[in-house]
C-alpha positions in Angstrom: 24.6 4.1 -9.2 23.7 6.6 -11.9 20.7 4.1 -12.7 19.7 4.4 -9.2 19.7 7.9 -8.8 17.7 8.7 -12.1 15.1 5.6 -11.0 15.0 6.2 -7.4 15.8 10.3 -7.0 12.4 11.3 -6.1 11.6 8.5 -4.0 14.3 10.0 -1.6 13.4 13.2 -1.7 10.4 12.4 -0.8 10.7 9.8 1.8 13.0 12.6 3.1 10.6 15.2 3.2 8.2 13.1 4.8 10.5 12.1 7.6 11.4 15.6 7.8 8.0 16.5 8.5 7.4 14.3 11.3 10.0 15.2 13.0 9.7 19.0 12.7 5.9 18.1 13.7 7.1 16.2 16.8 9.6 18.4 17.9 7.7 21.7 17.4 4.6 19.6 19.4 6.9 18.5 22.3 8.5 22.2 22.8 5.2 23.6 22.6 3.4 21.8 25.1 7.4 22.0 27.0 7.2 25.6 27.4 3.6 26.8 27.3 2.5 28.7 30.1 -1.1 27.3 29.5 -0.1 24.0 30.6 2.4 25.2 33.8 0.4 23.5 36.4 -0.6 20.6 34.0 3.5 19.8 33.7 3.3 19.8 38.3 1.3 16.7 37.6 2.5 15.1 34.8 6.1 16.3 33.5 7.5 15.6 30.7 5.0 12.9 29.5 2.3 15.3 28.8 5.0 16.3 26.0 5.5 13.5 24.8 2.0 12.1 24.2 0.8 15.5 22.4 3.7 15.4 20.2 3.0 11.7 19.1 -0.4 12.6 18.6 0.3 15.3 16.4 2.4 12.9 14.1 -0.5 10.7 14.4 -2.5 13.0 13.4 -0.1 13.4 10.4 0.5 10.2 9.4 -3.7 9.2 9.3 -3.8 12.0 7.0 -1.5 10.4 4.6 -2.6 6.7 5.2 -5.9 6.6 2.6 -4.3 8.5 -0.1 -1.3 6.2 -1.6 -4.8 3.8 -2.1 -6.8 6.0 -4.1 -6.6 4.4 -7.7 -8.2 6.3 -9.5 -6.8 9.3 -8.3 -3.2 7.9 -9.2 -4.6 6.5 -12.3 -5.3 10.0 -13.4 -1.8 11.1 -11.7 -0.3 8.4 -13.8 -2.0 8.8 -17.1 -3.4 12.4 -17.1 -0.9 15.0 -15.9 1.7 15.5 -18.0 4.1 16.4 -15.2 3.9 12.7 -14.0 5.1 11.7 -17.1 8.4 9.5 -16.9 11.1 9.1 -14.4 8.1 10.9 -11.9 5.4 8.7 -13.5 6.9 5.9 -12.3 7.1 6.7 -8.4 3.6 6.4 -8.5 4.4 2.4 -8.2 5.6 2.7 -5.0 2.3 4.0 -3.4 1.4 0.4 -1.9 5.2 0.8 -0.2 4.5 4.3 1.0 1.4 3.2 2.4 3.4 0.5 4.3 5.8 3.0 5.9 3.1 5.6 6.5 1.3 2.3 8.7 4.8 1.7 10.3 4.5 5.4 11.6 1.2 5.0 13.0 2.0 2.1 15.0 5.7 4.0 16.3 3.5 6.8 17.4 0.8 5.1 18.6 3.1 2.9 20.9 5.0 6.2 22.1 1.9 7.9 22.4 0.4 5.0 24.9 3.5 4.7 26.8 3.2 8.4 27.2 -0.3 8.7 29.1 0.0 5.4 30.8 2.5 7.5 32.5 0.3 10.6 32.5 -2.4 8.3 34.1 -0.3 6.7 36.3 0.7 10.4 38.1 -2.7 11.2 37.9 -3.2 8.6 40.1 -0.3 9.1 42.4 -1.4 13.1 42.8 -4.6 11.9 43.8 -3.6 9.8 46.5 -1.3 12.2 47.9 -1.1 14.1 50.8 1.6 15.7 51.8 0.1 19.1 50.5 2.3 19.6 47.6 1.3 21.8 44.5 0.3 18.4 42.2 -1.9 17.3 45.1 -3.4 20.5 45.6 -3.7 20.9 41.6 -5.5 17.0 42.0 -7.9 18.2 44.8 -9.4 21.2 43.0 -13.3 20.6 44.0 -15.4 19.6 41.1 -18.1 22.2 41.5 -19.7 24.5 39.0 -17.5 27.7 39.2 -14.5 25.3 39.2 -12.6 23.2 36.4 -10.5 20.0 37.1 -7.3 19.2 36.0 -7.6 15.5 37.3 -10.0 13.4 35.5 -9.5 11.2 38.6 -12.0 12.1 40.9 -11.5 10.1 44.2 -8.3 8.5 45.7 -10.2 5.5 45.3 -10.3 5.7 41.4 -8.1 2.9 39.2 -6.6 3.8 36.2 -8.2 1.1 34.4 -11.6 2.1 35.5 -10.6 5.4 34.1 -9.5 3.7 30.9 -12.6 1.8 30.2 -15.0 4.7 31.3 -13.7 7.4 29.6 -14.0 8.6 26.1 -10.5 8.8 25.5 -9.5 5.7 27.0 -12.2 3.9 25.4 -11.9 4.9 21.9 -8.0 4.7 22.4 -8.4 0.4 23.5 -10.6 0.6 20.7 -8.2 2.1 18.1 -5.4 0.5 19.2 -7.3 -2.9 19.0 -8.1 -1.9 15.6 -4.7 -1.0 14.3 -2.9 -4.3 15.8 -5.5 -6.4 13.9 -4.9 -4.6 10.6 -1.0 -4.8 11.0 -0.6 -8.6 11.8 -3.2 -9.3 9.4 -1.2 -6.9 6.4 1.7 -9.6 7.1 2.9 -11.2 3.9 2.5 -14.8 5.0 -1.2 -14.0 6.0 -1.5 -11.7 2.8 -0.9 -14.1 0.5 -2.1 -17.3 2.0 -5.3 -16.0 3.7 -5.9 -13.1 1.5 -9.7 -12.7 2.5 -9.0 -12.8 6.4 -6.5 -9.3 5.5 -8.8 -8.0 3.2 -11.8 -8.1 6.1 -9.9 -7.2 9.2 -7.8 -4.3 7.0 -11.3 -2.9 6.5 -11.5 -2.1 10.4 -9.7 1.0 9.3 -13.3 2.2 8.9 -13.5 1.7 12.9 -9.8 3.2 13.3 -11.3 6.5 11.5 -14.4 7.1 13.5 -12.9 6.5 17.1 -9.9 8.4 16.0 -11.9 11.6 15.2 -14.1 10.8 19.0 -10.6 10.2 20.6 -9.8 13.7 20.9 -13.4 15.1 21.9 -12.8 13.3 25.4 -9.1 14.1 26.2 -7.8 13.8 29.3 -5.5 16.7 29.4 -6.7 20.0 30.2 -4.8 23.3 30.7 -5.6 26.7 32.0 -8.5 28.6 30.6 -7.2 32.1 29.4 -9.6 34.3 31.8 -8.2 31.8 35.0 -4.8 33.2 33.9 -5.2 36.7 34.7 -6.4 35.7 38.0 -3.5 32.7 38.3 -0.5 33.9 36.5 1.2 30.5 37.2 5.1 32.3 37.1 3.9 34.7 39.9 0.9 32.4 41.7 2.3 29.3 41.9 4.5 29.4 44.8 1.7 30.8 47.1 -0.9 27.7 46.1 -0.8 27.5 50.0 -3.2 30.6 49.7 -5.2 30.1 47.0 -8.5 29.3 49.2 -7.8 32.2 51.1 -10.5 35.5 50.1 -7.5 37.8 50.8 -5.1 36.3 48.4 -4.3 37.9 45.1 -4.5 34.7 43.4 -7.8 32.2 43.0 -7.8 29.3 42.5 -7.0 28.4 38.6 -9.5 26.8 36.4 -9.0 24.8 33.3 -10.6 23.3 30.1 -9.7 20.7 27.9 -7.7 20.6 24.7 -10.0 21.7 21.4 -10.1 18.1 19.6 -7.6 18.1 16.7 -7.7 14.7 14.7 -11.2 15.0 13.2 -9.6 18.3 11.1 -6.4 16.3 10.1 -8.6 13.3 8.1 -11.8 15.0 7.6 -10.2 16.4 3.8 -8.7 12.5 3.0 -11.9 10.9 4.4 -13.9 12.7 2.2 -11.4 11.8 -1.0 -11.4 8.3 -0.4 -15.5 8.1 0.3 -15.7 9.7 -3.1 -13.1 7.6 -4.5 -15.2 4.6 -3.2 -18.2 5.8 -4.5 -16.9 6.1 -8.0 -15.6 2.5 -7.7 -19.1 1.2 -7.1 -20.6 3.4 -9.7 -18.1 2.2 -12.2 -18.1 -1.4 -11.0 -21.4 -1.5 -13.0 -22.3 -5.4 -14.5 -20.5 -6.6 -17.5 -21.2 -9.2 -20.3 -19.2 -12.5 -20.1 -18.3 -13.3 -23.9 -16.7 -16.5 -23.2 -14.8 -18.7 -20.5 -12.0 -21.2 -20.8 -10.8 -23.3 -18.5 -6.9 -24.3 -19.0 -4.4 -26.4 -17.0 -3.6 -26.1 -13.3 -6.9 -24.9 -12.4 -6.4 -21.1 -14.5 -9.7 -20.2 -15.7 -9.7 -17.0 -18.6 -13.0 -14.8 -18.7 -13.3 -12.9 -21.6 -15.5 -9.9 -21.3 -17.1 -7.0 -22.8 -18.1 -3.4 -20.7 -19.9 -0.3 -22.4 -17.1 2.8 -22.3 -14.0 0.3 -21.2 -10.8 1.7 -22.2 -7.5 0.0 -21.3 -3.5 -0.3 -21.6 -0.9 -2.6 -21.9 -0.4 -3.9 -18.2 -3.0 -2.4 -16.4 -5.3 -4.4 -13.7 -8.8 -4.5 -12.9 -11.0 -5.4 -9.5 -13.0 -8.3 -9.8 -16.5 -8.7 -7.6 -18.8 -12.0 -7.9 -21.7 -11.0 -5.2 -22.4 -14.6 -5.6 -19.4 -15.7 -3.4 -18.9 -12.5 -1.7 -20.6 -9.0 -1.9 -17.6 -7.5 -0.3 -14.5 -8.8 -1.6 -12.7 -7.1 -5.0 -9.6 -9.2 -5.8 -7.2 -7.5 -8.4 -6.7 -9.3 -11.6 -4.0 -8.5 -14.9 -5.9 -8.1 -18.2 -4.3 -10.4 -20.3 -6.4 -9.0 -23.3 -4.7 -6.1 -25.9 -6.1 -2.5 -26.3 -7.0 -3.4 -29.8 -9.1 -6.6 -29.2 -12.4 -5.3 -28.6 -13.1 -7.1 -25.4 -11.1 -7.9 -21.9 -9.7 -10.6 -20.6 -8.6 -12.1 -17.1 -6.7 -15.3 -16.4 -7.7 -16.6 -12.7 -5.6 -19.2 -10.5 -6.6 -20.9 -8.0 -4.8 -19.9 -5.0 -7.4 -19.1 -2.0 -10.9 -19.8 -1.4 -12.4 -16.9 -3.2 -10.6 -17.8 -6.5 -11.3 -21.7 -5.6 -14.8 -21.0 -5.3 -15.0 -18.5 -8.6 -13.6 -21.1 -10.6 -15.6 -24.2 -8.9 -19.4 -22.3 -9.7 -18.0 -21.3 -13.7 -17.5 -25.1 -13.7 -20.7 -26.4 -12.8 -22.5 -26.8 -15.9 -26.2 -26.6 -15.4 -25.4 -23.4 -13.6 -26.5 -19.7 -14.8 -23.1 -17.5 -15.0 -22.5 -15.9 -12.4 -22.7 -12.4 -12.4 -19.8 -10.6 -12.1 -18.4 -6.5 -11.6 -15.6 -5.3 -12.6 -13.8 -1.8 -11.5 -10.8 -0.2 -13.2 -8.7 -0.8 -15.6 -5.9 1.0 -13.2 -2.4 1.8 -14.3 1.1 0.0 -13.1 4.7 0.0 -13.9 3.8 -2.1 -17.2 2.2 0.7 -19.4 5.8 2.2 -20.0 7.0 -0.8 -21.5 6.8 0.4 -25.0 9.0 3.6 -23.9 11.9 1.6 -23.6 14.3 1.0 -26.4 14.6 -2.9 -25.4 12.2 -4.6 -22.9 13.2 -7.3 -20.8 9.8 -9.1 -19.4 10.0 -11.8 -16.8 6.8 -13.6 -15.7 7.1 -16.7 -13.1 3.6 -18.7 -13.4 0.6 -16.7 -13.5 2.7 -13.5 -13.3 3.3 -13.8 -17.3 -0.2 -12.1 -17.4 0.4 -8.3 -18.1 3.1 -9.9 -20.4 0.2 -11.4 -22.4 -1.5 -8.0 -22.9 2.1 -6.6 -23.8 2.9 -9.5 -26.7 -0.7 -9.5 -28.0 -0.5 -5.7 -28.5 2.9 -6.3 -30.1 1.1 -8.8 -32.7 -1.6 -5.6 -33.1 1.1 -3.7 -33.9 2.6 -5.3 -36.3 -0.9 -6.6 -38.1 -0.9 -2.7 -38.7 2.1 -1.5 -39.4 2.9 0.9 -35.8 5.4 3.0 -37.2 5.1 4.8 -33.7 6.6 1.6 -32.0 9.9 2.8 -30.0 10.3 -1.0 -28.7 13.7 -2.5 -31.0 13.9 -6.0 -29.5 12.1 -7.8 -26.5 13.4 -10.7 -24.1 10.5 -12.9 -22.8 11.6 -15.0 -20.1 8.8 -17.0 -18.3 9.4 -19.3 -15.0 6.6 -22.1 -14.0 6.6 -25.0 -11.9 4.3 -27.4 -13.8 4.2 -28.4 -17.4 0.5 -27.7 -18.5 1.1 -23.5 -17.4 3.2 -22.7 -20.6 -0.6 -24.1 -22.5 -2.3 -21.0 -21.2 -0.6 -18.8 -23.7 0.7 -21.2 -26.0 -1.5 -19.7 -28.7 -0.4 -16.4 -28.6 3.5 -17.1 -28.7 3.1 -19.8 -31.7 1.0 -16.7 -33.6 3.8 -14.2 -33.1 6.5 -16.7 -34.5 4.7 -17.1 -37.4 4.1 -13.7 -37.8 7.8 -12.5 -37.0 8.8 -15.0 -39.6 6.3 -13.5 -42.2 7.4 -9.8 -41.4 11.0 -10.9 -41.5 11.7 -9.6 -38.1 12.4 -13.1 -36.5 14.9 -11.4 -33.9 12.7 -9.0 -32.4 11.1 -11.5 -30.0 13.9 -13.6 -27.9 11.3 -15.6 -25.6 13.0 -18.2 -23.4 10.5 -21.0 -21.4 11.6 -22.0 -18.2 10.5 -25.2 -16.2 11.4 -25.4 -12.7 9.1 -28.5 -11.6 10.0 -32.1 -13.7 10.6 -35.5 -13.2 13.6 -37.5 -14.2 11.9 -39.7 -17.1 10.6 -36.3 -18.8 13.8 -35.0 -18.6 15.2 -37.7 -20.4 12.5 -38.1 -22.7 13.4 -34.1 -23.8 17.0 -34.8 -24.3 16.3 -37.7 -26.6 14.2 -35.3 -28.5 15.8 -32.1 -28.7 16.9 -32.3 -32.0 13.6 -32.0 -33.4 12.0 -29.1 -34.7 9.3 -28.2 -32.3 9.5 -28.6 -28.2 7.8 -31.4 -27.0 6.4 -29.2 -24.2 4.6 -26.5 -25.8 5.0 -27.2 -29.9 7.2 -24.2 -30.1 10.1 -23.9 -31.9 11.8 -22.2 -28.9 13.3 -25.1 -26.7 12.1 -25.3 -23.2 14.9 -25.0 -20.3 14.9 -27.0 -17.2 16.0 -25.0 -14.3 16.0 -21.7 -13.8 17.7 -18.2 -15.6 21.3 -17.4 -15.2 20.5 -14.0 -14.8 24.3 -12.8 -14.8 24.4 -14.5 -18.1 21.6 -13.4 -19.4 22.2 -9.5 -18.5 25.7 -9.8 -19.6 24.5 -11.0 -22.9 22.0 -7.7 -23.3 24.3 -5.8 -22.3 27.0 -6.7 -24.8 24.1 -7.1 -27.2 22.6 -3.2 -26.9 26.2 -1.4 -25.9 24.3 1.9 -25.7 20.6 1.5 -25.5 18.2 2.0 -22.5 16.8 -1.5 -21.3 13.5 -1.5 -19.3 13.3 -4.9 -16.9 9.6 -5.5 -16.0 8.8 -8.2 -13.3 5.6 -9.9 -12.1 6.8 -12.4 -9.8 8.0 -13.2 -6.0 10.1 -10.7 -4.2 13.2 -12.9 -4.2 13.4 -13.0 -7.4 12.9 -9.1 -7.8 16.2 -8.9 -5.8 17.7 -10.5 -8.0 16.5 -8.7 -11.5 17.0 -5.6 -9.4 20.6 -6.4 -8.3 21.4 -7.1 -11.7 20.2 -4.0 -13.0 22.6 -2.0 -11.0 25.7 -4.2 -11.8 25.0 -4.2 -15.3 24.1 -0.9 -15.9 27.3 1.6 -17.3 28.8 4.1 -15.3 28.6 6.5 -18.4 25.0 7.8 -18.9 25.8 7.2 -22.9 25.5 3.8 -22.5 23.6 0.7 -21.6 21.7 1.4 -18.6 18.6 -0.8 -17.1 15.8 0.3 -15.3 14.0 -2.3 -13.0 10.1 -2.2 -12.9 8.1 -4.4 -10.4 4.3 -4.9 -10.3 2.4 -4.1 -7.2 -1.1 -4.6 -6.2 
């Protein structure tokens, strides 16, 4: 629990005060608009909807505010590695923005579907105080005539007037079919099956936000709610007029006729400040995605293809990412990539899968032979959850397939620092588990963890590297075949001297063990992997971390793109 509180603390607080906010928005919006003399004879037509869709709208309002900014990247890049009140335990909130992002969207869509209901209702009274005729106060209010010295209140205009045609001919209703349109296409196409398996259909439809923005900022210079105009009120105090609307036409009477005016359009003021962040944000993504000099390309087992790559002024970390552009296949679409490369190699290096058509086709044109090399851009490096892996005491890294990535960076800077002596090194002992499906994956980096048992055995620090190779995907005659040779020095798998397991981690084991091992150290766990699995690692954490602060307590770390 302890370990929870110190990792999670102002993730609560936060989430709280965010939740805090809407409501205290919504609430203060509904009573307003509740009690508000301004609107007195707008409530006669409408009642209490007219509440409830400005109070959504001002937590809409809200919540489009906060939607752009957890996806600025370089601003949390320079939250994460510039201001030295980010350091830490606050640092590492910044991981969750992708999350935040996701709840903030949630929001939108509870407030948007409250805020529809809402003025379907107001519409639909609209409609009803139109039609009427039994001379009440709402169908008098309706009936206002539509002349110069006069303001309506009812944007329907004849009895014959259907709310849809009001809908669809309105600015309001148009640009609210249009935003809501908008919204439901980036939603269903942010949902993980479609994410992951048909990554370029959410990256173009979650760029409708674009869309979202503009009619969202038109949506409120069209409203359909008006209330009374200040001068009108001296003239039509509603508490003292409205019980003699019977004489309202009548030269005599004390009391005209009121007149009204719409609502001042709100939303453009509420994302004006983060649309103007996130244009510059974008703009210094293009200037920085500037064209870079392929130094070499390998192409290794189960269709994983490694650029190596050199850029004037790039500076990077352990763990960090990049965004990948080849206008080639698409002048639109950036995919995030892992540098598998070390700070102190002077270039940078990427290891692509093939898992959709954009990294199918990538791979496919580096293939063709006769071909020129494609040109490619490159924006970032930007920070994650894997750059604090040297603060931790003992690092547990667990990669499953191509997620060993940022792990590569992480072991090749190890061999760096240990080529020069890094007396600065806070890291005691690291576990390396890695998790694939297919043989020929543990080839991609086969290289690098043969060089650092070598030079752990030359350093005499053979125990600071416990790396453990997991195969999930074999068939019953290579099974065999391993048994038969186990005894023998090297793995017939990779040529390590570490065996290679069949099956996957015992994680209880393997946290029990740590923790027995390191009675009173602090163990970071860092995942790149599936979300099942980070359930796991993270429900392991907790259970094996000590009540008593003094000793052995893990911290879970998860990438996110």
């Amino acid at each position: 629990m302890g370990n929870w509180v110190v990792n999670h603390w102002f993730s609560v607080l936060f989430l709280v005060a965010w939740l805090g906010l809407n409501v205290f928005l919504f609430v203060h919006a509904f009573l307003s608009f509740e009690k508000a003399t301004k609107y007195y004879y707008t409530r006669q037509i409408l009642g209490s909807a007219l509440a409830w869709a400005r109070a959504s709208a001002r937590c809409l309002n809200f919540n489009s505010m906060l939607i752009l900014l957890p996806v600025c990247r370089n601003l949390l890049s320079f939250l994460r590695g510039t201001c030295s009140f980010y350091r830490s335990t606050l640092r590492k909130q910044l991981d969750h923005n992708l999350a935040f992002h996701k709840l903030v969207g949630y929001m939108i869509c509870l407030h948007t579907a409250i805020h529809i209901i809402a003025h379907l209702f107001n519409l639909e009274r609209y409609s009803r105080s139109r039609q009427a005729t039994d001379g009440s106060l709402a169908s008098i209010l309706s009936n206002l005539p539509h002349q110069e010295n006069y303001s309506w209140l009812n944007p329907i205009q004849s009895p014959n007037t259907t709310v849809v045609y009001v809908i669809f001919t309105s600015i309001a209703g148009l640009t609210g079919v249009i935003i809501t349109v908008a919204l439901v296409l980036m939603v269903t196409s942010a949902m993980e099956f479609i994410r992951r398996s048909y990554f370029e259909v959410f990256w173009y439809t979650h760029h409708i936000f674009i869309i979202y923005f503009i009619g969202l900022g038109i949506h409120g210079l069209g409203g359909i709610v008006w209330g009374q105009t200040e001068e009108s009120m001296f003239e039509n105090h509603p508490h003292k007029c409205a019980e003699f609307f019977d004489k309202w036409d009548d030269p005599a009477s004390y009391c005209k006729p009121p007149q009204f005016e719409g609502l001042p359009a709100e939303s453009w003021k509420w994302i004006l400040a983060p649309g103007i962040l996130y244009i510059f944000e974008r703009i210094l993504r293009f200037y920085r995605s500037q064209q870079v000099v392929i130094t070499k390309v390998v192409m290794h087992p189960s269709k994983v293809l490694e650029l190596q790559m050199h850029k004037h002024g790039f500076s990077m970390e352990v763990g960090q990412y990049i965004f990948v552009n080849c206008p080639s296949i698409s002048s639109l679409e950036r995919h995030p990539f892992t540098l598998t490369s070390a700070p102190e190699e002077d270039f940078f290096s990427i290891h692509i899968r093939a898992v959709g058509d954009w990294t199918e086709n990538l791979i496919r044109t580096f293939e063709q032979q006769y071909s020129p090399v494609p040109r490619i851009q490159v924006d970032g490096p930007f920070g994650t959850v894997s750059e604090d892996v040297f603060q931790y005491e003992v690092a547990v890294l667990v990669g499953a397939g191509i997620g060993v990535t940022p792990f590569a960076s992480i072991l090749k800077s190890i061999w760096y620092k240990f080529q020069h002596t890094d007396h600065n090194l806070k890291t005691q002992k690291i576990y390396f588990y890695w998790i694939c499906r297919e043989m020929g994956a543990f080839a991609w980096f086969n290289d690098l963890l043969a060089s650092l048992e070598q030079e752990m055995e030359e350093l005499g620090k053979v125990g600071f590297l416990n790396y453990r190779l997991f195969l999930t995907g074999w068939d019953s005659n290579f099974a065999g075949h391993a048994a038969l040779n186990f005894d023998k020095a090297n793995d017939i798998l990779t040529g390590l001297k570490q065996k290679t397991f069949f099956g996957r981690p015992m994680w209880d084991n393997e946290f029990s063990t740590i923790a027995t091992t390191h009675p009173k150290l602090v163990v970071g766990v860092f995942l790149c992997g599936p979300q099942t699995l980070a359930k796991s690692l993270s429900k392991c954490c907790h259970q094996y971390s000590s009540l008593d602060p003094r000793k052995v307590q893990f911290y879970f770390n998860k990438e996110n793109f």
